[in-house]
Each structure stands twice: as structure tokens, then as C-alpha cells.
C-alpha positions as CSV (number, residue, x, y, z in Angstrom):
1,X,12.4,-74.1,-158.9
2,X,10.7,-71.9,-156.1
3,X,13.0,-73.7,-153.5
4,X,16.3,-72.7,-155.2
5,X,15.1,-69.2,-155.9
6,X,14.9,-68.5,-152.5
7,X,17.6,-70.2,-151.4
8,X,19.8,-68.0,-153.9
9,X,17.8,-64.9,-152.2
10,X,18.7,-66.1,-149.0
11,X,22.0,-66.7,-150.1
12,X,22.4,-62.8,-151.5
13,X,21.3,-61.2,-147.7
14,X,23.4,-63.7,-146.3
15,X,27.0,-62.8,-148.2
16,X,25.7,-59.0,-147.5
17,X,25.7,-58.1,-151.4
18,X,22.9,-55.6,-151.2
19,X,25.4,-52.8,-152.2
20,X,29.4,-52.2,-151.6
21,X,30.8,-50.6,-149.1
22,X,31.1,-46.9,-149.5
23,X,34.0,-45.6,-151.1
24,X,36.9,-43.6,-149.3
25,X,37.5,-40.0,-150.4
26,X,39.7,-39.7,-153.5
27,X,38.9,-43.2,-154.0
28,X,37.6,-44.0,-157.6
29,X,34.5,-46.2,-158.0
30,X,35.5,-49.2,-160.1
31,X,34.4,-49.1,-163.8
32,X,30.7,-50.1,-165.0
33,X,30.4,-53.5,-167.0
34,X,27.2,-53.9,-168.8
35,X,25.6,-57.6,-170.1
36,X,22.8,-57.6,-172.8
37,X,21.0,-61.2,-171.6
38,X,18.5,-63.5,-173.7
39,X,16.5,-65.2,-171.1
40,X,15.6,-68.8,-172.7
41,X,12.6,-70.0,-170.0
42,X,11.9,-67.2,-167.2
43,X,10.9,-63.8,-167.6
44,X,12.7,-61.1,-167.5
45,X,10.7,-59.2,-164.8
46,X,11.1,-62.2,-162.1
47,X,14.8,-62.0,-162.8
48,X,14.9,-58.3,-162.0
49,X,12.9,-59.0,-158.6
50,X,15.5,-61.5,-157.4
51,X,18.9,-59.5,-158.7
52,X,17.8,-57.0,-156.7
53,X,20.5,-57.7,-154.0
54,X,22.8,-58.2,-156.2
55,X,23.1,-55.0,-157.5
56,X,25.1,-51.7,-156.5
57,X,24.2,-48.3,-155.1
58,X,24.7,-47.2,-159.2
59,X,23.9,-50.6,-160.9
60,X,21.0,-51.3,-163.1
61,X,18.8,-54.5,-164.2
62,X,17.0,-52.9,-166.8
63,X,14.0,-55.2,-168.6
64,X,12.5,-54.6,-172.3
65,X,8.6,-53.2,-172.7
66,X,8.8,-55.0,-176.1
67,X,10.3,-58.1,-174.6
68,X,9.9,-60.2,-171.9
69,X,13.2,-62.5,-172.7
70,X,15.6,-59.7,-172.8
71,X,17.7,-58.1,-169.7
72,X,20.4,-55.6,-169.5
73,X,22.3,-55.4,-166.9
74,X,25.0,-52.6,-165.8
75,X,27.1,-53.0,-162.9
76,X,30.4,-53.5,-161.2
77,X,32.2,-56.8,-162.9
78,X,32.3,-58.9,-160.2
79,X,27.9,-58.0,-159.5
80,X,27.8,-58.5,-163.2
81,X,29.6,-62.0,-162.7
82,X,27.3,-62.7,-159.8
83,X,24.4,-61.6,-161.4
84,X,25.2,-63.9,-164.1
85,X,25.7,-66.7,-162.4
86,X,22.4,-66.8,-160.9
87,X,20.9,-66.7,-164.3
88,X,22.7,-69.1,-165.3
89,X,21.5,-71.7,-162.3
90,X,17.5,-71.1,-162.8
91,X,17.1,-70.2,-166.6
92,X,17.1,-73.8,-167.3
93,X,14.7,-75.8,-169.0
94,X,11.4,-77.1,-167.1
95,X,11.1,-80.5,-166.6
96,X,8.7,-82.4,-168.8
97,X,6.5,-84.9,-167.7
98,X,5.4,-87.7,-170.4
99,X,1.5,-89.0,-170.0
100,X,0.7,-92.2,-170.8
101,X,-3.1,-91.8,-171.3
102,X,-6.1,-94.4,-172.0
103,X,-10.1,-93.4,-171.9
104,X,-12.1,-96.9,-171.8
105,X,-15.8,-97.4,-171.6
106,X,-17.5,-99.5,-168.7
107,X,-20.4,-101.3,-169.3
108,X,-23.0,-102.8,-166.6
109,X,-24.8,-104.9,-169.3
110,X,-22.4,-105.8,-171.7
111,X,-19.8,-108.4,-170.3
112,X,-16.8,-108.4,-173.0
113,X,-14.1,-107.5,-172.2
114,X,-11.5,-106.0,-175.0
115,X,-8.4,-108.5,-175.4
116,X,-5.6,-105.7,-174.8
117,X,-7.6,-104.7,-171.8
118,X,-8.0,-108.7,-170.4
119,X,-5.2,-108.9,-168.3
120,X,-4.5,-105.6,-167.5
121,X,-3.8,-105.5,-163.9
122,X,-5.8,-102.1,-163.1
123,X,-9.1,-103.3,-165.1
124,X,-9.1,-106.7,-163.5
125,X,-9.0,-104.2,-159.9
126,X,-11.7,-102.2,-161.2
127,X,-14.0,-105.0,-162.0
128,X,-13.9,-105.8,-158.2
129,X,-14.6,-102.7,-157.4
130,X,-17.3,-101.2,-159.8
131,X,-20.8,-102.3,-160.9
132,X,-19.7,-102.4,-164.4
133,X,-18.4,-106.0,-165.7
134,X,-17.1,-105.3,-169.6
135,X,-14.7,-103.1,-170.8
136,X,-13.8,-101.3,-174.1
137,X,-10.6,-99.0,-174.9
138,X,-12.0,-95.9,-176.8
139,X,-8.8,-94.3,-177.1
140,X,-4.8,-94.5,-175.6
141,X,-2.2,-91.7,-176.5
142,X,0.8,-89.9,-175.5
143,X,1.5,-86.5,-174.5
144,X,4.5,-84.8,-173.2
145,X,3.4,-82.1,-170.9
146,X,5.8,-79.5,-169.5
147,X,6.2,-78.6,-164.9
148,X,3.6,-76.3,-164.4
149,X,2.2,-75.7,-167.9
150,X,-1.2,-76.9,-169.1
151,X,-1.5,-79.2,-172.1
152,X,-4.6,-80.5,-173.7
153,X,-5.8,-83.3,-176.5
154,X,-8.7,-84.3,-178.2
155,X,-9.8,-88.1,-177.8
156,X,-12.1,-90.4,-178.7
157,X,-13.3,-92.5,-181.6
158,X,-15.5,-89.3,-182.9
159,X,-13.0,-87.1,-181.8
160,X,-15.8,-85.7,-178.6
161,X,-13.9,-86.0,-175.9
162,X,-11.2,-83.0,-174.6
163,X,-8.5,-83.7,-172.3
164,X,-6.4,-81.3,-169.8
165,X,-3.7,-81.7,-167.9
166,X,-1.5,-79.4,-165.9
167,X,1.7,-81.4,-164.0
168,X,3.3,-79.8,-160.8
169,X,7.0,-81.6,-160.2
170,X,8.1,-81.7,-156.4
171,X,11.2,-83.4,-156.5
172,X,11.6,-86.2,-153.9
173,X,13.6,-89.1,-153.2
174,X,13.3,-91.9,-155.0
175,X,10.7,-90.9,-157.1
176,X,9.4,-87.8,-158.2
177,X,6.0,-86.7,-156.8
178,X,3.4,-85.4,-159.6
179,X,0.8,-83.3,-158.6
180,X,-1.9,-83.2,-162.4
181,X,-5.0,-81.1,-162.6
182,X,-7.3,-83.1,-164.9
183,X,-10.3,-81.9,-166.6
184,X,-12.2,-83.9,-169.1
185,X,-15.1,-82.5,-171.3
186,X,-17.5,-84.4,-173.7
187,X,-18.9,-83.1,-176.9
188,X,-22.6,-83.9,-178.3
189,X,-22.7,-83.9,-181.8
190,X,-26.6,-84.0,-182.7
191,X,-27.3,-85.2,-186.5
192,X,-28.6,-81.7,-187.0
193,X,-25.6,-79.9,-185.9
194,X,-24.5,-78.5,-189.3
195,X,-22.8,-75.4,-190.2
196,X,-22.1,-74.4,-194.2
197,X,-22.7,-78.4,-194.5
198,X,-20.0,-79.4,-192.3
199,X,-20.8,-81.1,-188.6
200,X,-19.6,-78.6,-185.9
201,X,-19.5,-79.4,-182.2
202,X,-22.3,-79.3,-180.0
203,X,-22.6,-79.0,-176.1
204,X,-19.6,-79.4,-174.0
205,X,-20.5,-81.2,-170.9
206,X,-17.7,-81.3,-168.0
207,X,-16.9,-85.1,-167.2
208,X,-14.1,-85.1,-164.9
209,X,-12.8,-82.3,-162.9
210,X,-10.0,-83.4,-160.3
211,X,-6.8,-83.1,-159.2
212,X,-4.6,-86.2,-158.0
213,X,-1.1,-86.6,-157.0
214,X,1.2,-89.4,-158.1
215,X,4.7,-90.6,-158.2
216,X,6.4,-90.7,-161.5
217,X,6.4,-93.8,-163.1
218,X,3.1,-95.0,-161.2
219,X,-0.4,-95.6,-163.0
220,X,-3.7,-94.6,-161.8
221,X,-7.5,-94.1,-162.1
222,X,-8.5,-90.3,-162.3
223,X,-12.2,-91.2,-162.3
224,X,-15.5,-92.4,-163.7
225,X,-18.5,-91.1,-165.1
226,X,-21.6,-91.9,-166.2
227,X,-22.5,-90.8,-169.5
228,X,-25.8,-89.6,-170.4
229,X,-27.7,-91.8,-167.1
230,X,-27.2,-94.9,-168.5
231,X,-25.8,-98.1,-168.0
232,X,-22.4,-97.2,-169.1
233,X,-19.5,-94.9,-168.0
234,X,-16.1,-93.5,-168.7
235,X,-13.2,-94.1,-167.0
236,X,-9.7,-92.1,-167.8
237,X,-6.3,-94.0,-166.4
238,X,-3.4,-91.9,-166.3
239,X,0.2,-92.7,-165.9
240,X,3.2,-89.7,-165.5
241,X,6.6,-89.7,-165.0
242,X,9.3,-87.1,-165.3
243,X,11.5,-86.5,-168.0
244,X,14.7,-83.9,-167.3
């Protein structure tokens, strides 16, 4: 999105639209055309920033203090049509990105292995590679996550565990590149955590905080941590791939 914004500013310098020529004397300036636009995904104030050279010595892209998804604009007709046009190329819909997510427990002591997770390619890797030698799944989901926005979900068995992910789509060739901040927090829930006799949530500890960058379609290990010193630990695989 950033890449095609400037290259539409570029393009505006370029073509030498930053206002018309002036006019002759006794020569009338063409009439005014004005456009009352509902912006669907941008905001209106980034819009006005980059019609800017687009407009005429007497034009106007006017914004709304009550709301940031209306624009009016009041120009010649063919800045109007420009104008327009431009709106039309990058008030389009963000790309999603759909997670594939799974949250499994590692165990140094305890050997088994859930079925489902047996012949998983990625476990079998990590029991070469970690200390722990049986593995549970405590959750897997879904979640569609939108380009630059942050999503989150809760997970777990007891529902103590809170996921969130913000994608970043750079569009390569032949896959997508996705760039996810990840932060994972646990919840305690001590016995005597009651409020108005319902169990509320207790300490939030931070489990994983990273950032990792993936192509779309590919699967991959975010992290593991150890939970409370002992002889177990969490591991969160992700998988991502974009959706348009």
C-alpha cells in the first residue's frame, strides 16, 4: 500500500498537476464540480495529504470533524476525475491473512506423545532438537487477521492463555512474505481468586514476545517457554498465508 501511494505522488509531480496554468485575460475559469466521497478503508485525512497535487489554485479537499470516512471535494472536472481515480486505486480492502494456530505442551518427563501430534513433521523436528520428549496439544484455532491490524484470542483448556498477532504483508514473488508480531500471555487462576462468587483472572505473566517473518503458506515455531520452572514448557506453532 505505502509503495503505490507514492508512486501515485510521484506520478502527480511528474504529469505537473500541482495547479493549471494561469488563465489569459478575459479568459473564463472553467466551472467548479464538487464530489461528496465515503471513504470505505482509509481515512479521510491521509487522502487529503496525497490529493494535494491534484488540486487547483481554487480547489478544495475538504475532510469532516465528525467523520473520518467522509471527503468533499470541489474542483475543476477533469482534477475532480483525477482525484477520483486515485481513490478509487487505494481505498481498497486490506488483505487478510488466515492463522492457522496450535499451543502444545512439552514435557521432559512424560514421554507420550498425542496421536494427532505423532507424525507431525514439525514435532518429530522438535523432539531432535529440544530436551523435552512428549507432547500434548492444549489448543488449535483459526483466526483471520487483517495487513497491519492487530488481532487477539483466548486459548487454552481453562481459557488462561491470550494470543496476539499483528501481520505486515510485503508482497513478493512467488509467495507473499509475512512479517507477525506475536505476544503470548498466561493467566493464574488461584482457587481463591473469587469475585461476587465467580472465578476472575489472576496475574498475567508475558510468555512469548517476538516478532518473525514468514512466507505465506509456510509453518513455523514462534517459541518455547517454560512455565512456572518446571519440567514442562509451551510451545506456539503458527502458520499464515494471505487471503485478497
Amino acid at each position: 500500500m505505502k509503495k503505490r501511494i507514492a508512486a501515485i505522488a510521484m506520478f502527480a509531480v511528474l504529469i505537473g498537476i500541482a495547479g493549471p496554468a494561469a488563465f489569459g485575460a478575459g479568459q473564463e475559469e472553467p466551472a467548479l464540480r464538487k464530489e461528496i466521497v465515503r471513504l470505505k478503508y482509509i481515512d479521510a485525512t491521509d487522502v487529503r495529504i496525497l490529493l494535494q497535487p491534484f488540486s487547483s489554485r481554487g480547489g478544495q479537499v475538504m475532510g469532516s470533524p465528525n467523520r473520518k470516512d467522509i471527503l468533499t471535494i470541489v474542483d475543476t472536472s477533469d482534477n475532480v476525475a483525477r482525484m477520483l481515480d486515485v481513490i478509487r486505486e487505494i481505498d481498497v480492502k486490506p488483505p487478510d491473512v488466515m492463522f492457522t494456530v496450535q499451543l502444545i505442551m512439552g514435557s521432559e518427563s512424560d514421554v507420550t506423545v498425542d496421536k494427532d501430534l505423532a507424525k507431525d513433521p514439525v514435532i518429530q523436528e522438535l523432539g531432535k532438537l529440544l530436551r523435552y520428549k512428549g507432547y500434548s496439544l492444549l489448543d488449535a484455532t483459526v483466526l483471520r487477521g487483517v495487513d497491519r491490524q492487530r488481532s487477539g484470542l483466548i486459548l487454552g483448556p481453562k481459557a488462561d492463555f491470550e494470543l496476539f498477532l499483528r501481520p505486515e504483508i510485503v508482497r513478493e514473488k512467488p509467495q507473499d512474505a509475512v512479517k507477525i508480531e506475536i505476544i503470548l500471555h498466561h493467566f493464574t487462576h488461584p482457587e481463591e481468586a473469587f469475585f461476587e462468587g465467580k472465578p476472575v483472572q489472576g496475574r498475567q505473566k508475558s510468555l512469548i514476545t517476538s516478532t518473525v517473518n514468514i512466507r505465506s503458506g509456510d509453518r513455523t515455531v514462534v517459541g518455547a517457554s517454560r512455565l512456572d520452572g518446571g519440567d514442562k514448557g509451551l510451545i506456539l506453532i503458527i502458520s499464515a498465508k494471505t487471503i485478497y
